[in-house]
C-alpha positions, 0 to 999 in steps of 0.5 A: 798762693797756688800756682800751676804750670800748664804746658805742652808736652812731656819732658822726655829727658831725666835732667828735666824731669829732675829738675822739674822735681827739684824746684817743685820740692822747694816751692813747696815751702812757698805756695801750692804748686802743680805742673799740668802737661797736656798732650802735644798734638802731632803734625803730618810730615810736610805740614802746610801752614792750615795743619799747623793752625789746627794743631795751635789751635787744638792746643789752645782749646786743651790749654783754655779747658784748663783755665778757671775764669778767675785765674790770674793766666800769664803766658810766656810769649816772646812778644811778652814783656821782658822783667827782670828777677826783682821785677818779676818777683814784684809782680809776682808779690802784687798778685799776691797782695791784691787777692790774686790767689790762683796763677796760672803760667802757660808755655806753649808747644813747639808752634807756640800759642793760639790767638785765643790763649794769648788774648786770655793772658792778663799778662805776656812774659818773654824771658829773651827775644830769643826762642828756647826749647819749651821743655828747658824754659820750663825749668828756667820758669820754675826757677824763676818763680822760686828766686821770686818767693826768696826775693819777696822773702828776703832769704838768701839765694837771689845773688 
């Protein structure tokens, strides 16, 4: 299985980084990871609501640019459907089972995502109907997808 996160935005903060490199090494035992980082666009002080379109929708296209047609896209969205670990560990193994070979996991900049990169989504994940700093749910995603492989595995680690 190869999954890659597409994100915007670099991680600024060593502990982030850290523990980005952290579950990457430990995915490395359960599939072809990547993480793509795409540049956040800046906003004018004292933007209008027109400027932040443009930068979504910029970053969408930069997003959109990075996606195959074949690629299973799910998006974090607060809109999205809220799993939990077992679930999503399920959906997670499903994708597998049926051939979804190549999943791509997008976590928008700080405005979130355009109307076009949710639409291209084949599934909306929401971790929390609470907003988080997209850099920290980056490190909760890839967590989460290392508990889903020791689940789908049976290893211990889940509890």
């Amino acid at each position: 299985m190869n999954i890659k996160i597409i994100c915007i935005g670099k991680l600024k903060e060593k502990y982030w980084n850290d523990a980005v490199k952290e579950y990457s090494k430990r995915l490395g035992g359960y599939c072809k990871f990547n993480v793509v980082e795409l540049k956040e666009s800046k906003l004018p002080s004292n933007p209008s609501r027109a400027d932040e379109i443009n930068v979504i929708n910029k970053e969408g296209n930069d997003v959109i640019n990075n996606i195959k047609d074949n690629d299973y896209v799910i998006t974090l969205e607060i809109e999205g459907k809220q799993l939990d670990s077992l679930e999503f560990s399920k959906t997670i193994n499903k994708l597998a089972l049926v051939g979804k070979s190549d999943i791509i996991f997008v976590v928008g900049g700080s405005l979130g995502l355009s109307d076009f990169v949710k639409n291209r989504a084949d599934f909306r994940l929401s971790f929390s109907n609470m907003t988080f700093p997209h850099q920290m749910m980056r490190v909760i995603l890839l967590e989460q997808i290392y508990r889903s492989f020791k689940i789908i595995r049976n290893e211990s680690y889940h509890k």
